[in-house]
N, C-alpha and C positions, 0 to 999 in steps of 0.2 A: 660207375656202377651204383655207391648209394645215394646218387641225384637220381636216378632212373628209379627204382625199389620206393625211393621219398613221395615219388609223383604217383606212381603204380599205386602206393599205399592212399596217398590224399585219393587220388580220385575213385577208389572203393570205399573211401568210408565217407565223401559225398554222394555218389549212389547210392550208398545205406540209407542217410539221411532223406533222401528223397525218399524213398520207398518207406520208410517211415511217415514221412508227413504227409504222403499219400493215402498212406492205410489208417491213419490215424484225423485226416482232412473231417469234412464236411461230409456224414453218411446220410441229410436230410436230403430228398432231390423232388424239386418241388417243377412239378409240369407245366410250365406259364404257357403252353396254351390255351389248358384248360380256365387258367385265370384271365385270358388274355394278354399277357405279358406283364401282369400289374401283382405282384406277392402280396400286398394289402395297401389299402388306402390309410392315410395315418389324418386323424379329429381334433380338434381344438378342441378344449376345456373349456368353455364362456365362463367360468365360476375362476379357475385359477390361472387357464390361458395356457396348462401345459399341452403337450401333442403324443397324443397316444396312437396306436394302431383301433380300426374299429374296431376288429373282431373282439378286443378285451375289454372293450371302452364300457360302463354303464350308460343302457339307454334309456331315456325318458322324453314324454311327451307332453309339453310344455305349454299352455295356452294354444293348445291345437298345430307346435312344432314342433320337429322330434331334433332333439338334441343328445348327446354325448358327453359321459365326465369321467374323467381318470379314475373315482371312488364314490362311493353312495354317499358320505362324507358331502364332496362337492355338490352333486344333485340334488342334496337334501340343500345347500344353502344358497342356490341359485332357485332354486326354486318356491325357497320364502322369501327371498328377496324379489321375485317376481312376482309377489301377492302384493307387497307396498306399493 
């Protein structure tokens, strides 16, 4: 009888746990149709080479091409090194 009570009790308070991690999970719900299946495209940094998402990336336009930098920091030095 407290083998039975042991098991009854575990598996109620794994069911809790889920419905915890459930209600507590991911509330973002992002429609990849509308994106195409694609949540964002992620940039290279030409100046320091790291990979950022576009949407956050700074943009600039560079001897007539648009490029991408992690910080205005990077853009500002990629871009006087591209006057030398």
């Amino acid at each position: 009888m407290g083998f039975f009570r042991l098991f009854i009790f575990g598996a109620l308070i794994y069911l809790l746990y889920r419905l915890v991690k459930s209600a507590l999970g991911s509330t973002k719900i992002i429609d990849q149709r509308r994106t195409n299946g694609v949540i964002d495209e992620m940039v290279q940094d030409p100046s320091c080479k790291t990979y950022i998402p576009r949407r956050d990336a700074q943009k600039r336009s560079v001897a007539g091409r648009e490029y991408f930098f992690c910080s205005k920091e990077c853009a500002d030095k990629f871009q006087e090194e591209m006057k030398r």
